[in-house]
C-alpha positions as CSV (number, residue, x, y, z in Angstrom):
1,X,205.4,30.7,25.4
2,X,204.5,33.8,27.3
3,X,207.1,36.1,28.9
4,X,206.8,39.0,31.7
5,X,206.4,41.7,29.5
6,X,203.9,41.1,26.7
7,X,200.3,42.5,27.3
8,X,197.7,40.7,25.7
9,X,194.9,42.4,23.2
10,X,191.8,41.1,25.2
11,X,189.9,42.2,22.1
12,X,191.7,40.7,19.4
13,X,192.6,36.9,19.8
14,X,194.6,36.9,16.4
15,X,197.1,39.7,17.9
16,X,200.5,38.9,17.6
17,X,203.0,39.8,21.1
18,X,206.6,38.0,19.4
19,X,208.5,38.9,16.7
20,X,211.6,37.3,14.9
21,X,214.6,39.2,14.3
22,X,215.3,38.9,10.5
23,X,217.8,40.7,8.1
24,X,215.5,43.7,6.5
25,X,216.5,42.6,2.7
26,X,215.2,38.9,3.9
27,X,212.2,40.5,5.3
28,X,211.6,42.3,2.1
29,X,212.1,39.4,-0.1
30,X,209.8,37.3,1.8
31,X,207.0,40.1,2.1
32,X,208.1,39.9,-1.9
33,X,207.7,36.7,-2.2
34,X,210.7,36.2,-3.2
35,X,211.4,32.9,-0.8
36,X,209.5,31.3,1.3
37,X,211.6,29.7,4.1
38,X,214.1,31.5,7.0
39,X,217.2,29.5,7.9
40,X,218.3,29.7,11.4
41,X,220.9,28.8,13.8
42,X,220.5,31.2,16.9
43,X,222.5,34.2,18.5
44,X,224.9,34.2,21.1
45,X,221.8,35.1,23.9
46,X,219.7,32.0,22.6
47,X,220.9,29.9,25.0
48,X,222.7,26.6,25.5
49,X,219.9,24.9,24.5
50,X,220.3,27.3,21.0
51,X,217.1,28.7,18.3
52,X,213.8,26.9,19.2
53,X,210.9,27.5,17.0
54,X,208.9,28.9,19.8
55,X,206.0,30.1,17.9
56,X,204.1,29.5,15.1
57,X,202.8,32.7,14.1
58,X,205.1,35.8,15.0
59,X,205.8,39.1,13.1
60,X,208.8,39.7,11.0
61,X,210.7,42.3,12.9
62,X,213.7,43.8,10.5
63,X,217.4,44.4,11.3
64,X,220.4,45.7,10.0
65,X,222.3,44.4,13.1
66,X,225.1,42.0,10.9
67,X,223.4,42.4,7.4
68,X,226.2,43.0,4.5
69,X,225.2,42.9,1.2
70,X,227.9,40.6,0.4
71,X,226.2,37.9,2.7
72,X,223.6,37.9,-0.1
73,X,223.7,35.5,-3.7
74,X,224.9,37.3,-6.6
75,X,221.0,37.4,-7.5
76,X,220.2,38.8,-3.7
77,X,223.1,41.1,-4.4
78,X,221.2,42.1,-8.0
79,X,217.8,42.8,-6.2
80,X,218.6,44.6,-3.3
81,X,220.7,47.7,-5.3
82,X,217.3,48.3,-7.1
83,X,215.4,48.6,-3.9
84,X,214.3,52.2,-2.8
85,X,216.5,53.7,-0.3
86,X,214.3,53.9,3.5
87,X,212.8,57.2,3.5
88,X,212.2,56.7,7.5
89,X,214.3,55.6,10.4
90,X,211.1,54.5,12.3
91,X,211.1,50.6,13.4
92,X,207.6,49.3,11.5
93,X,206.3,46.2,11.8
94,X,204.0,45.4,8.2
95,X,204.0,41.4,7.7
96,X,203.7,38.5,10.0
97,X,204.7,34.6,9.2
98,X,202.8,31.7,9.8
99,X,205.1,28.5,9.6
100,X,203.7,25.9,7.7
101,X,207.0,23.2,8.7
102,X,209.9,23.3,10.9
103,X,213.1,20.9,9.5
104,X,216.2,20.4,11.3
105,X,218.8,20.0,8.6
106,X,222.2,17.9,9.6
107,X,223.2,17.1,6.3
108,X,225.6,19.9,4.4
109,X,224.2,18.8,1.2
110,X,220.9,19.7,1.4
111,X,221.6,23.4,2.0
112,X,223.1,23.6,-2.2
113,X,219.8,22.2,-3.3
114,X,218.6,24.9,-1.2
115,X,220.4,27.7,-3.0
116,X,217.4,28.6,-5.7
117,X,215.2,29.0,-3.1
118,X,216.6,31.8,-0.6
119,X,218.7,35.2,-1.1
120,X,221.5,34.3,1.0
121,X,225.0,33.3,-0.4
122,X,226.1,30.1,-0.2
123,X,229.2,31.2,2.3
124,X,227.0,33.2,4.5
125,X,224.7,29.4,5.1
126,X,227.7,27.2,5.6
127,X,229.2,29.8,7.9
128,X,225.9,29.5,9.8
129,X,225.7,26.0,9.5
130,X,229.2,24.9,10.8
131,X,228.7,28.0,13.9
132,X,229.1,26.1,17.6
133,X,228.0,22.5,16.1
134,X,226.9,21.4,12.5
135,X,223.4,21.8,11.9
136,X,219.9,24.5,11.0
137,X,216.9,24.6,11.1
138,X,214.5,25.5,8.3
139,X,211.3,26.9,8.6
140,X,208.9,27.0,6.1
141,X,206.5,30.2,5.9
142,X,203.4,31.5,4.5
143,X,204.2,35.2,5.2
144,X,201.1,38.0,5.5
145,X,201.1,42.0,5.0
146,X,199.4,44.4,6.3
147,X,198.1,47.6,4.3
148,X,199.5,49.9,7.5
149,X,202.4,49.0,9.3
150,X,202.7,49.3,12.9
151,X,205.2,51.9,14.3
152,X,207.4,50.9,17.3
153,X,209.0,53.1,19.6
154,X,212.7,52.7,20.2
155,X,213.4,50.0,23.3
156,X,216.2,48.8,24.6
157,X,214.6,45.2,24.9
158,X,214.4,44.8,20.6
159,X,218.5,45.0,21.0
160,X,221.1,42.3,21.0
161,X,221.3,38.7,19.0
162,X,218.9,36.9,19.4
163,X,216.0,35.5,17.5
164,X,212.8,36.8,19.1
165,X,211.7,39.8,20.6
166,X,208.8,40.1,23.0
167,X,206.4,43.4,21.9
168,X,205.3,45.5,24.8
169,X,201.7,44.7,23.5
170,X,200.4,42.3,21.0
171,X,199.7,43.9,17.5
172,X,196.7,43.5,15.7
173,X,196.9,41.6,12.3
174,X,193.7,42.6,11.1
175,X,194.0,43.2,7.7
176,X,196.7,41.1,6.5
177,X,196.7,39.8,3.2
178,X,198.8,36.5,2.2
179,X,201.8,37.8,0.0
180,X,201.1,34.1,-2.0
181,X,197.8,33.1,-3.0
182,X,197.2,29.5,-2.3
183,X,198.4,27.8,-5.7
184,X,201.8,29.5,-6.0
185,X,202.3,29.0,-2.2
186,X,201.9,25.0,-3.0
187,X,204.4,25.4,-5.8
188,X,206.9,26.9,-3.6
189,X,205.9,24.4,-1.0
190,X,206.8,21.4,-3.3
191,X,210.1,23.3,-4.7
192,X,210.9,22.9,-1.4
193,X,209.9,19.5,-0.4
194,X,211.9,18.7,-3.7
195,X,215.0,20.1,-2.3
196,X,214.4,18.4,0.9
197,X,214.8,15.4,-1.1
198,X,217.4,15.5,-3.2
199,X,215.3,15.5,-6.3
200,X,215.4,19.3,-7.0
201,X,214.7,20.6,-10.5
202,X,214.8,24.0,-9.3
């Protein structure tokens, strides 16, 4: 998917020009990896059509646009009062996903076997699940972090509710380092598929 703004990085193929709007406790648990999925419904400016996955590698751009700590589990809740305060304002981007498995989930009771697996509460998913029609999708990530963040400038184009945001420029993601290594991402990866199935032991 390309837009009318994004400038490609001729000289780096592996540059990134989309990001995905994600609560900045979320984005700190999964460059934490703490969880290893993002549930999604869509904002108000996705369009009738609603979220669609439309890339499989993007940066994880961090918001406090509708984050509440009490739309966090008990154990989210727990986690994010020990975290440092932000000792800067600046927008940085520092980890990027790369999504392993996209599942569309119809079925209410799937998203309680979900419930070990992410930092959301279990109101703050069924709200989202039961918004315009039933339904979510799930996305499975491996996520990646940089040793330097990049620094954004302020743009009236990162605003509003929606899911992804188009970067003036693609950003270079040399560097990264995956958050998981490969065993204890396949762990998490068949916690998951578990779930999925009904057979969690989580």
């Amino acid at each position: 998917m390309r837009g009318r703004g994004a400038v490609d990085n001729m000289e780096d193929p592996e540059a990134l020009g989309w990001a995905f709007k994600e609560w900045s406790w979320i984005v700190k648990a999964l460059e934490e990896g703490r969880q290893s999925l993002i549930l999604r419904k869509g904002g108000i400016h996705e369009g009738r059509e609603g979220f669609r996955v439309s890339h499989s590698r993007f940066w994880l751009f961090p918001t406090e646009f509708h984050q509440q700590l009490e739309q966090l589990s008990q154990g989210g809740q727990d986690w994010t009062r020990q975290l440092a305060e932000p000792n800067s304002t600046e927008l940085q981007l520092r980890s990027y996903a790369e999504v392993s498995a996209v599942v569309p989930i119809s079925d209410e009771v799937v998203l309680e076997r979900l419930e070990p697996l992410h930092f959301w509460s279990t109101e703050t998913i069924h709200a989202r699940f039961h918004y315009r029609q039933p339904g979510l999708y799930l996305l499975a990530v491996r996520i990646f972090r940089l040793p330097t963040a990049h620094v954004l400038s302020p743009d009236s184009q990162f605003g509003g509710c929606r899911s992804w945001v188009e970067l003036p420029t693609a950003l270079s993601t040399n560097g990264g380092q995956a958050v998981l290594d490969d065993r204890q991402f396949h762990h998490e990866m068949d916690r998951l598929q578990t779930a999925l199935l009904g057979t969690c032991d989580c």
